[in-house]
C-alpha positions in Angstrom: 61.1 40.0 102.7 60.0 36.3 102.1 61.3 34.6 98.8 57.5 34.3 97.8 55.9 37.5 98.2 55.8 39.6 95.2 59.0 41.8 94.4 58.8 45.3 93.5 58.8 44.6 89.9 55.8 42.0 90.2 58.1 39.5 90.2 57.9 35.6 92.0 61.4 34.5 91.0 61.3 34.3 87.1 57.3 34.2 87.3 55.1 37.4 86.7 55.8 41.3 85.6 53.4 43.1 83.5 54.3 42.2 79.8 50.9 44.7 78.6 50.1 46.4 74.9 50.9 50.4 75.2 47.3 50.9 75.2 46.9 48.8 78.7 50.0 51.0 80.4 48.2 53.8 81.9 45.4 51.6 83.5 47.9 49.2 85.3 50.6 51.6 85.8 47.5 53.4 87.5 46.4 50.8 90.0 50.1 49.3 90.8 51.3 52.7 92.1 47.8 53.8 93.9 46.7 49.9 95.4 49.2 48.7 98.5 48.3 52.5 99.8 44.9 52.7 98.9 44.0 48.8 100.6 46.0 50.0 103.8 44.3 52.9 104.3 42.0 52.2 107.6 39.0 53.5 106.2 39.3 50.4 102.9 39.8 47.8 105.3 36.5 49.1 107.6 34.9 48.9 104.5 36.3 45.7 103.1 35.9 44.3 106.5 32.5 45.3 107.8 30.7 44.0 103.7 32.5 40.7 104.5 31.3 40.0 107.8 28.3 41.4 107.1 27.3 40.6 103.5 29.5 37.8 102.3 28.9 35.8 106.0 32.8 35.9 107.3 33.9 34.2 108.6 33.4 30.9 107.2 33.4 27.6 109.5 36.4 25.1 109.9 34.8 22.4 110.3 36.1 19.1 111.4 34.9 16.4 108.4 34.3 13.2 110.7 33.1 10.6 108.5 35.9 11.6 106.6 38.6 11.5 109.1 37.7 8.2 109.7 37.7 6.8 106.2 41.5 8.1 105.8 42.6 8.0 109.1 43.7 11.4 109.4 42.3 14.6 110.8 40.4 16.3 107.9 38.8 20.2 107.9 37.0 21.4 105.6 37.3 25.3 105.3 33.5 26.2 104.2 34.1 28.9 101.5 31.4 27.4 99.8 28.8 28.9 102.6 30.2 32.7 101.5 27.5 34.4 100.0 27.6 33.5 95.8 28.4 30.2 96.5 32.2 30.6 96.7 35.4 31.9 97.8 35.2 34.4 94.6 33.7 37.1 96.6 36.5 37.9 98.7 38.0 39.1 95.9 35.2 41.1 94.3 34.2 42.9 97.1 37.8 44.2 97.9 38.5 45.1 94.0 34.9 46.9 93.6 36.0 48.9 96.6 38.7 50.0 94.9 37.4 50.5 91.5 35.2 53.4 93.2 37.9 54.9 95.3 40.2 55.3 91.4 36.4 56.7 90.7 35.8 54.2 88.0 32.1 53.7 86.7 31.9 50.6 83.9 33.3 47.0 85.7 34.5 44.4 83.1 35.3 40.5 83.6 36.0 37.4 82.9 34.3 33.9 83.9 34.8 29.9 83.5 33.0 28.4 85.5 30.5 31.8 86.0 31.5 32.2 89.9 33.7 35.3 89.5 31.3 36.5 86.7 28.4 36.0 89.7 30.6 37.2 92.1 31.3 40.6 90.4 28.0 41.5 88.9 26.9 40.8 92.6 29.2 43.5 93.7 28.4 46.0 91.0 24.8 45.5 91.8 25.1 46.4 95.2 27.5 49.3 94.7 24.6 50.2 91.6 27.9 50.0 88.5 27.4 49.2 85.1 28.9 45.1 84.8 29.8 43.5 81.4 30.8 39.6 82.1 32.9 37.8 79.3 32.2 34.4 79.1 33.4 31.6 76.7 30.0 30.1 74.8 31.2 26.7 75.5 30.6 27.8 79.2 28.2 29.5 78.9 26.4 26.3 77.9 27.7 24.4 80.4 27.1 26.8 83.5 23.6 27.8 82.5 22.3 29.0 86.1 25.0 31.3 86.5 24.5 33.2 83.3 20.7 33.4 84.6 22.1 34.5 87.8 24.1 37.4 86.5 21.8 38.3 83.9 19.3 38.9 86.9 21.9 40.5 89.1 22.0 43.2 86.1 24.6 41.9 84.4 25.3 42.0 80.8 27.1 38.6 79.8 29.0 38.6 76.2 30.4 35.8 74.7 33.7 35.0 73.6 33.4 33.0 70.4 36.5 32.5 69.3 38.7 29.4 70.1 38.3 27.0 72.6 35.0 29.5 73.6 36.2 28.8 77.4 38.1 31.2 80.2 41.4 31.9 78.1 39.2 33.4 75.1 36.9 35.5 77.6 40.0 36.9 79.2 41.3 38.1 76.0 37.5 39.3 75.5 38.1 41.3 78.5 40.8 42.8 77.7 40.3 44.1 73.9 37.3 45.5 75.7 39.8 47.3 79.0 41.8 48.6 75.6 39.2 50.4 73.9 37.7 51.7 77.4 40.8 53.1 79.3 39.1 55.9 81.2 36.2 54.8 83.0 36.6 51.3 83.1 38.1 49.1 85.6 38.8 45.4 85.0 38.2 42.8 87.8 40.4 39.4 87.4 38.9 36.8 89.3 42.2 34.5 89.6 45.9 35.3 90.8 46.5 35.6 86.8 47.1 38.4 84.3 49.5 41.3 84.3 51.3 43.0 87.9 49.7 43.7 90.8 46.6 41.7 89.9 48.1 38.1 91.1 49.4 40.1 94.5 46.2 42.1 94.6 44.0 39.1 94.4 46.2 37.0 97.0 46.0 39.4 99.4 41.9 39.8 99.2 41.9 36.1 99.5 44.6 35.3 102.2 41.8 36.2 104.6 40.9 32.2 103.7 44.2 31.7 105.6 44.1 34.1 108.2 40.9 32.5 109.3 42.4 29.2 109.1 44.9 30.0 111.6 42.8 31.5 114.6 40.0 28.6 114.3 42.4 25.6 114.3 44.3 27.3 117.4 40.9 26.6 118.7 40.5 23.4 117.2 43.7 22.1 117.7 45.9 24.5 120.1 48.0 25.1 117.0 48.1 27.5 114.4 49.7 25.2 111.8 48.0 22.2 109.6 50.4 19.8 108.3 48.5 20.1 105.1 46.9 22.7 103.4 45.1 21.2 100.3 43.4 23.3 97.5 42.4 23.2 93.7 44.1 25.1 91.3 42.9 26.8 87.7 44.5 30.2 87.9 44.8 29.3 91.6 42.7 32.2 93.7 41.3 30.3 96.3 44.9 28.4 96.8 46.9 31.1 97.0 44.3 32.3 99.9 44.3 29.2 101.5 48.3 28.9 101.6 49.1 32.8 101.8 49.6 32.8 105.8 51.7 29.5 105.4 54.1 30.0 102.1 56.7 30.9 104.9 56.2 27.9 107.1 57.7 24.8 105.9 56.3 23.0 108.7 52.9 23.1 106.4 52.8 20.8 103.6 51.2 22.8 100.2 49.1 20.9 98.1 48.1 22.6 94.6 45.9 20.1 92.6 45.6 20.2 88.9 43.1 18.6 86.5 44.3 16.1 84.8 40.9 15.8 82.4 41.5 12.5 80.6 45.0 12.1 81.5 48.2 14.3 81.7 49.4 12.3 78.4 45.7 12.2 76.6 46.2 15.6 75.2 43.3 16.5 77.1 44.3 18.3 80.0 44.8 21.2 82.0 48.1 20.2 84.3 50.0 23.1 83.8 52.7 21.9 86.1 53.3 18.5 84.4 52.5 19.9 80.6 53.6 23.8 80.8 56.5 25.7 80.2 57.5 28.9 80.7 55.7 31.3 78.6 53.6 34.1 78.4 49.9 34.9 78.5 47.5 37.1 79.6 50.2 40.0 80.7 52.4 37.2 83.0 55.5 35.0 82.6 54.4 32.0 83.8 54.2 28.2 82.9 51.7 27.7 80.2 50.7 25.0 78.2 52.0 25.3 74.6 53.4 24.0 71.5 56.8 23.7 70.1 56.4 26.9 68.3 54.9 28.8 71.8 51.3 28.8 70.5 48.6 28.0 73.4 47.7 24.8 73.7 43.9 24.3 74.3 43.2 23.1 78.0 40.7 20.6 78.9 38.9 19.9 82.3 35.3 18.6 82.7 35.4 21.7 85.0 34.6 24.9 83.8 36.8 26.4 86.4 39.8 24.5 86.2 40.6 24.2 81.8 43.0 27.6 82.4 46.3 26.9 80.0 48.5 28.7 82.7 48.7 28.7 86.1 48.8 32.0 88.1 52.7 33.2 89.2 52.9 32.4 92.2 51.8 28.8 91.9 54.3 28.8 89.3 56.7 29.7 91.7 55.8 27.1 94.0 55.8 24.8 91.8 59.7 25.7 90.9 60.8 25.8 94.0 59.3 22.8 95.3 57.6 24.8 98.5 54.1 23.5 96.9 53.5 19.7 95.6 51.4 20.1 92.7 49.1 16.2 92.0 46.9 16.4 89.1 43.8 14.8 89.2 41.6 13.3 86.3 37.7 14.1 85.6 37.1 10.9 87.1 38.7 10.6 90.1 37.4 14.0 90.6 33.6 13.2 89.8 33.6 9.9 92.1 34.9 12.4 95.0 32.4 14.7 94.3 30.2 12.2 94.6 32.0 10.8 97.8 31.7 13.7 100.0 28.3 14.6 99.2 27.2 11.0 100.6 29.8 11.0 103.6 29.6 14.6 104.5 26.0 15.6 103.2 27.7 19.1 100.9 27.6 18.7 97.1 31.1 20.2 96.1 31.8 22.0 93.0 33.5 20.0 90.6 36.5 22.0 90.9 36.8 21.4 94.6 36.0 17.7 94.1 39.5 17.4 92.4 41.0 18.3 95.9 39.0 16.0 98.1 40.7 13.5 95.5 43.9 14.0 97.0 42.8 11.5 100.1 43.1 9.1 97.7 46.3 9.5 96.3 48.3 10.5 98.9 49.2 8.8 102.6 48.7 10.8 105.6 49.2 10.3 109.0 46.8 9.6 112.0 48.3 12.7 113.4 47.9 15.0 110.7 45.5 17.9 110.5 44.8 18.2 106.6 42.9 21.5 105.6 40.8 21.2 102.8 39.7 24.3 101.4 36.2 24.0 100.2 36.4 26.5 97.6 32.6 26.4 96.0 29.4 24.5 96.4 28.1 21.9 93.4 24.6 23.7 92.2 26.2 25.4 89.3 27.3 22.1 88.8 24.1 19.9 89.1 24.1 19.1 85.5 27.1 17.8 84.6 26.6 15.3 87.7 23.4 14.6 86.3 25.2 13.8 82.8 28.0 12.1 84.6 26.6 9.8 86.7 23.0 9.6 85.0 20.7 10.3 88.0 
């Protein structure tokens, strides 16, 4: 078994387990014992498979960034998960955990947004599998993600907000779960990142690594190789990175890149680099490295992206972080809003914000003429037309 798949325990090294209130012990002892048979059985995967080709647009293009690959002098591919239906990689994951909400014959689907994608992404899913959706946001968010609340709000969903603290991701997560507490039976809970208590992190890397998967057969027809020296991806909680990496965490050969935000600095005290700032703690039902204070309390994060202010980072990229299989660079809203702004005018796609902080990365870091660098393109920038607009004053 490799050293970074989950252990049987829900274990990555020291990172994960299911640290869960009594009341939460029958729901996830419930879908840890009944999900690695029920996702295997041939009839899920027809399923999972056949809505992903056909309704989510799978799979999505490699494509070979030119203007790009010039600029940096390296071979750069963009993997389009911002062409998926929703607008990004999100829906991987819903799809595969709505299919198995019906099969444990659950009715009532909860979650939690930031930057609205998964909260689109789900109520997408419960509309077309006609369930009842309830989306947690925090109001700050919200705010700042306007069209997606519209969005969901016409894809049936009910969006509540979560007032207390920083109003952002962290506070609707905890939202969430009061709400999973008071609604054992009929309710199922949808994470959107590789966060919260065991088999949730596994359960959502494996819906993603299709991201991977896909990665490999197009650049053996790209490139005659299955292997890109670089895989590059943004990380909050860290779903569409651990998809991106998931068919390469055993391959040394393939450089990981995890990138933070940095907000106004990692020293500013506004920022969400977990792996600079955190330490280990826990939150959200997961040991992991969380940003906190002497005294363990959470330390609000900060990112001009709604998707990216998490105070922890899922277990596996804490993991990778550890161990040094992953180099994590942290990136500040600047860098990240002039990339944005880069690509759209080299490349002609408008990036979400969060994404933008990966395409950073060409800028920090030296590659090689040789090199293939992956780029995984996780979302597209319309959910994020305003705070360009704000930013850059168009």
């Amino acid at each position: 078994m490799s050293q970074f798949n989950v252990s049987e325990k829900g274990f990555y090294g020291k990172f994960g387990g299911a640290f869960i209130p009594e009341m939460l012990y029958p729901n996830v002892e419930e879908l840890r014992t009944q999900y690695l048979s029920i996702i295997a059985e041939p009839s899920f995967q027809e399923e999972y498979m056949y809505l992903l080709e056909q309704y989510v647009g799978r799979p999505t293009p490699l494509y070979y960034a030119k203007r790009l690959s010039e600029k940096y002098n390296t071979k750069v591919y963009l993997k389009r998960e911002d062409l998926c239906h929703t607008g990004a990689h999100k829906v991987n994951n819903t799809i595969g955990q709505i299919i198995l909400a019906k099969r444990l014959g659950k009715t009532r689907i909860i979650a939690e947004t930031g930057a609205g994608q998964h909260g689109v992404a789900t109520a997408t899913v419960c509309a077309l599998m006609g369930l009842q959706c309830i989306v947690y946001m925090g109001e700050v968010d919200i705010e700042r993600q306007a069209p997606n609340v519209a969005r969901m709000k016409m894809l049936g969903a009910e969006v509540r907000p979560a007032t207390s603290g920083s109003k952002t991701l962290k506070d609707a997560t905890n939202e969430a779960i009061r709400d999973w507490i008071n609604n054992p039976t009929d309710t199922f809970y949808i994470i959107g990142s590789v966060v919260g208590p065991h088999p949730y992190p596994d359960m959502v890397a494996k819906f993603q690594s299709i991201i991977s998967k896909e990665i490999k057969s197009q650049l053996l027809t790209h490139e005659g190789t299955e292997y890109p020296d670089y895989v590059i991806a943004c990380v909050g909680g860290g779903s569409n990175a651990a998809g991106a990496f998931y068919e390469f965490l055993d391959d040394e050969q393939v450089g990981l890149i995890a990138v933070e935000a940095a907000g106004h600095g990692v020293d500013s005290g506004e920022s969400a680099a977990t792996s600079v700032l955190g330490k280990i703690g826990i939150i959200h039902g997961s040991r992991t490295l969380l940003m906190q204070t002497e005294d363990g309390q959470i330390t609000e994060p900060y990112s001009i992206s709604a998707g990216l202010d998490y105070p922890g980072v899922g277990p596996l990229h804490a993991h990778l972080c550890d161990t040094g299989r992953a180099e994590f660079i942290s990136i500040t809203d600047e860098d990240a809003m002039n990339s944005g702004l880069e690509i759209s005018k080299m490349e002609g796609i408008i990036p979400a914000i969060e994404t933008a902080h990966a395409f950073a990365v060409l800028d920090k870091k030296q590659f090689k003429p040789t090199d293939i660098v992956v780029i995984n393109l996780s979302g597209r920038g319309d959910k994020d037309l305003n705070t360009y607009i704000n930013y850059f004053g168009f």
